[in-house]
N, C-alpha and C positions, 0 to 999 in steps of 0.2 A: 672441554670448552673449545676445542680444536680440530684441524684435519691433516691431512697428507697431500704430496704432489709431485713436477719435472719439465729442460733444455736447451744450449746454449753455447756461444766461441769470441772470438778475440785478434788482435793484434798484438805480436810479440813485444818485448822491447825496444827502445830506441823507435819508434814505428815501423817495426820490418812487419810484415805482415806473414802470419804462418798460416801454410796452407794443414789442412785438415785430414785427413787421410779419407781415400771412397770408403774405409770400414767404418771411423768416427761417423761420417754422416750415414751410412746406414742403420748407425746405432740409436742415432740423435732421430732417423726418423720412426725406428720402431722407438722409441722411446714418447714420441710426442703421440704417436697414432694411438698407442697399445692401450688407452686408458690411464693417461697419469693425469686427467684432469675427467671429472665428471659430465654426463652423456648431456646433449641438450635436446632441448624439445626440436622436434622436426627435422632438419637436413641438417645433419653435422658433418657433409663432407668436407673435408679438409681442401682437398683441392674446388672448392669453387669459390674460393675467398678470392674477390673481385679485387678486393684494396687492401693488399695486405698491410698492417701500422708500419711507420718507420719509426727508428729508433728516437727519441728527445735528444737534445742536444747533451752532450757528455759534461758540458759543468755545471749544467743544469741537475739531471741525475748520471750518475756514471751506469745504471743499469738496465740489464739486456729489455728488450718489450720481446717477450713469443709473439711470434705471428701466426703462432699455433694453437692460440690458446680458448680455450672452452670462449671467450669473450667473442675474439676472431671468427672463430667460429660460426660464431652467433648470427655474428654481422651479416656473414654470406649468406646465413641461412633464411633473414629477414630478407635480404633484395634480392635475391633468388625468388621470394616469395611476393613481390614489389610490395614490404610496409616499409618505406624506408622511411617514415619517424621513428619507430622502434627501431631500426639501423643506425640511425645519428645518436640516440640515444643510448643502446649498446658501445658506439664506439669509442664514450666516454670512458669507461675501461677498457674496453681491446687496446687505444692509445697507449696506457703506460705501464709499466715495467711493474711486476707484482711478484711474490715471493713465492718460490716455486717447493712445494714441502715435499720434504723424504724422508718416509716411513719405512716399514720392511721389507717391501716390493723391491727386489734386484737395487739394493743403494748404490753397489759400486756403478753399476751401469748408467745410473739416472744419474747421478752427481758427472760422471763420467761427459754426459750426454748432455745437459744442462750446461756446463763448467766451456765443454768445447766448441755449441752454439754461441756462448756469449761472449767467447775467445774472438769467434771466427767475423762477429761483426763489431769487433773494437770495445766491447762495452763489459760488464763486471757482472760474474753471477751472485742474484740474493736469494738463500737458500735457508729453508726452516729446518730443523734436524728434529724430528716428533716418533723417538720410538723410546722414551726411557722406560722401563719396566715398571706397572703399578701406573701408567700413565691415565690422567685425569678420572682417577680413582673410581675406577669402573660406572665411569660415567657414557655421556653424548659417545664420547672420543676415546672411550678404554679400547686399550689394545699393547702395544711396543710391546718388548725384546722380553722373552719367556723369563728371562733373570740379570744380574752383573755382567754373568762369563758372556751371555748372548746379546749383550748389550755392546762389549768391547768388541767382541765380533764383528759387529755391523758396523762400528766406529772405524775399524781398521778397513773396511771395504771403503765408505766412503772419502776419509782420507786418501784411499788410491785413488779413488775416482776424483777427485779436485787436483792431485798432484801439484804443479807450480803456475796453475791457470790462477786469474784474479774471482777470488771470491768472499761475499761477505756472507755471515751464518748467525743467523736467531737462535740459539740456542736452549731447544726444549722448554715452550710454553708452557706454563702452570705449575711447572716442576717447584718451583722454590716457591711461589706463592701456596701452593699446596701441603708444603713442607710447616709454612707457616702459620696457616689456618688451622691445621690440625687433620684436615682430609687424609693426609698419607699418613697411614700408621707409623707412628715412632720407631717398629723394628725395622722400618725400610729407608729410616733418614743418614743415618752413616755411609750405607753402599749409595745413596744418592749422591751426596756428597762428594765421595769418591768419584762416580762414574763421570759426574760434572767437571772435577776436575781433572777428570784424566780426559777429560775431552778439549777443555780449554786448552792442557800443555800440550797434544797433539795437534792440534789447529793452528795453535800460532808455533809449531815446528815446522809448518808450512811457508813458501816462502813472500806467495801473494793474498795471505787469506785473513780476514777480518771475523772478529766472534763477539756477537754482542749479548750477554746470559739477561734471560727473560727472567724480567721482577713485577709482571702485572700490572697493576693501575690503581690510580685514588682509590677508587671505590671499593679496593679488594682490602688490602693491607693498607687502611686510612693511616697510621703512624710511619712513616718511612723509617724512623729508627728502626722500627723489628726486622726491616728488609737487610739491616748494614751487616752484622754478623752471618748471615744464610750468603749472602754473596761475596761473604768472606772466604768462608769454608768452600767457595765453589769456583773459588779461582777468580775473584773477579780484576785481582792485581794484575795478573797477567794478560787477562780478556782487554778489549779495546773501549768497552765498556757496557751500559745494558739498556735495555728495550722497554719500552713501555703499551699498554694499551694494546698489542695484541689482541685481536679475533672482539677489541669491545669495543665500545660505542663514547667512552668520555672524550670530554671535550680536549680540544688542543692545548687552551689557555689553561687546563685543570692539570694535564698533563705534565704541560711545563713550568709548573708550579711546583707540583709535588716531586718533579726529577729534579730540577735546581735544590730544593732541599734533600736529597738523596743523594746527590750528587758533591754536595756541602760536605757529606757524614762520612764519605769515601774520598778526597784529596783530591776534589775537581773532574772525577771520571765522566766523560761525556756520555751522551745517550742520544737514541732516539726512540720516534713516535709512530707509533700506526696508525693513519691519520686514512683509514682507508673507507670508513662507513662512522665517522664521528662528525657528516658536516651538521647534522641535526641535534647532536647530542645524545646521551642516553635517552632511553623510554621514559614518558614519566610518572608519578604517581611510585608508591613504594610498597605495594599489595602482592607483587607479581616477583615471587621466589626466582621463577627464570627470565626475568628481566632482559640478560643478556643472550638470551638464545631469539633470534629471529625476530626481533621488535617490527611492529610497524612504524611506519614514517621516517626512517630512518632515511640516512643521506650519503653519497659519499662527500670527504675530507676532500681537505688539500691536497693537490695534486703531489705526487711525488717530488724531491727535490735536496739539494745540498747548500741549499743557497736558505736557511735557516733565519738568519739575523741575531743568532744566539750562540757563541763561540762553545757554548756546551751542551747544545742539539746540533749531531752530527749532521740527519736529516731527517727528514719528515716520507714514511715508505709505507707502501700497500702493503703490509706482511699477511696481513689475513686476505685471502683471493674472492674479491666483491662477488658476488651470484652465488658464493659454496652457501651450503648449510649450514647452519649450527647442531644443528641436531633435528631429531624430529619429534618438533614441536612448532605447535600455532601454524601448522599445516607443512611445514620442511619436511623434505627426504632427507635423509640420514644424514647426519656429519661430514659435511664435505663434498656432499656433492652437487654438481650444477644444477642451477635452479635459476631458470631466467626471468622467469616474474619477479623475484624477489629484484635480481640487475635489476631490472629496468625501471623497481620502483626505485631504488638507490641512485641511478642516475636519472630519473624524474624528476624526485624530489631536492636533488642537489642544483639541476634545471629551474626547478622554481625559485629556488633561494639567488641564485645567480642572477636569474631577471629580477 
């Protein structure tokens, strides 16, 4: 139901400001060129981004915007072209900061790489970790780590690669909602369990890194109680707390509905929301098995932010990357990758709703 991505840096503590090494930023720019974001239609060259975004204000979100990213991209690529409505319209996402997903492509490097761009402009890396083994049960988005032993593998690379940079981590979409539907085969829910939590107590052995374990949405697992035991067994005491709505489409108000009662069943653990393509709500009508892959009319949400109004919504984050795919279906290229008609009807239609 999901996809992969990556880059980023920071200022030290106390505001001393750390400089970067010329190998970090060589790494940070094969990392952002090489394809860790999907191709776009027409001129994707990186360098002819006119206006590159600037960062949002940091207490507003503390996290990084790429100025490199498929959206950015985009933008140059339309006024390069002179359609700049479709540019103003694109740069409703290139503006803000979206969650950069790492899969099995070089992790340590990209966490590496991502962690030290968002170091280097003062702001926090938000970062998806999507390679659990059995992932989205050979679906849209099957693929990750051939097993356990090659799952803790890649957990150890990208833990180097974040080191003691500030970062926050969505931890493996669908995994526990999967577990609890019945999708994953019952012989693979123990080492799941395990690998989730040997991933929580490596993360917060870190010493600036936030992990929030992915428990899905209303619409998946409508009883929050069945959620409270799976995010038991998966570390969730130690985690910072969990995530909701990921890569879907429910509403904000649904959302934060059903995580305050969630959040009840667990001793007040905060969460947040992926508010990244929910400004219209789900599709509607209830005929349509893949409802959540690619809907039409769909919008983007509230913009990113920390400023909540709700002491147990952290914040409101783009974790799914607006323009990817869900899959291919209802005319999508494959999971995850750029597709800018779909942008541009997402900020369109969040355009209309705003006027």
């Amino acid at each position: 139901m999901v996809c992969e991505h990556g880059a980023r840096s920071r200022t030290g503590t106390r505001g001393r400001t750390r400089v970067v090494s010329v190998a970090a930023w060589a790494l940070l720019s094969c990392v952002v060129v090489s394809g860790c974001f999907g191709a776009s239609e027409g001129d994707s060259d990186h360098a002819s981004v006119a206006r590159q975004p600037k960062q949002r204000p940091k207490a507003t979100i503390p996290y990084w915007v790429n100025p490199d990213g498929s959206a950015a991209r985009q933008v140059a690529a339309y006024r390069k072209r002179g359609e700049d409505g479709e540019a103003r319209l694109m740069e409703k996402i290139a503006e803000q900061p979206v969650a950069e997903w790492l899969g099995v492509d070089d992790p340590e490097g990209r966490a590496r790489g991502f962690t030290a761009a968002a170091d280097q402009a003062n702001r926090d890396a938000l970062l998806v970790f999507y390679d659990i083994p059995h992932r989205d049960c050979g679906q849209y988005s099957k693929g990750g780590a051939a097993n356990g032993d090659a799952y803790r593998g890649w957990l150890d690379k990208v833990v180097r690669g974040i080191g003691d940079r500030r970062a926050t981590v969505i931890l493996e979409p669908d995994a526990l909602p999967h577990v609890v539907d019945g999708c994953t085969p019952r012989k693979f829910h123990e080492e799941r369990y395990d690998l989730l939590t040997g991933a929580v107590d490596k993360l917060k052995g870190l010493p600036r890194t936030k992990v929030y374990l992915d428990a899905g949405n209303p619409h998946w697992i409508k009883d929050p109680r069945r959620m409270v035991e799976p995010l038991k067994r998966a570390g969730i005491r130690k985690a910072d707390g969990f995530a909701l709505n990921t890569s879907n489409y429910q509403t904000t108000e649904e959302n934060r509905a059903y995580g305050k009662r969630l959040s009840a069943l667990l001793g007040g653990k905060p969460f947040v929301i992926d508010t990244s393509r929910n400004g219209n709500g789900p599709a509607p009508g209830k005929n349509d098995p893949q409802a959540w892959c690619n809907p039409k009319g769909r919008a983007l949400g509230e913009r990113p932010t920390v400023d909540t109004g709700d002491k147990r919504i952290d914040a409101y984050l783009w974790i799914k990357r607006p323009g990817e795919s869900d899959g291919t279906c209802k005319g999508g290229p494959t999971a995850g990758r750029w597709w800018p008609r779909y942008a541009l009807d997402l900020a369109r239609n969040a355009d209309r709703k705003d006027g």
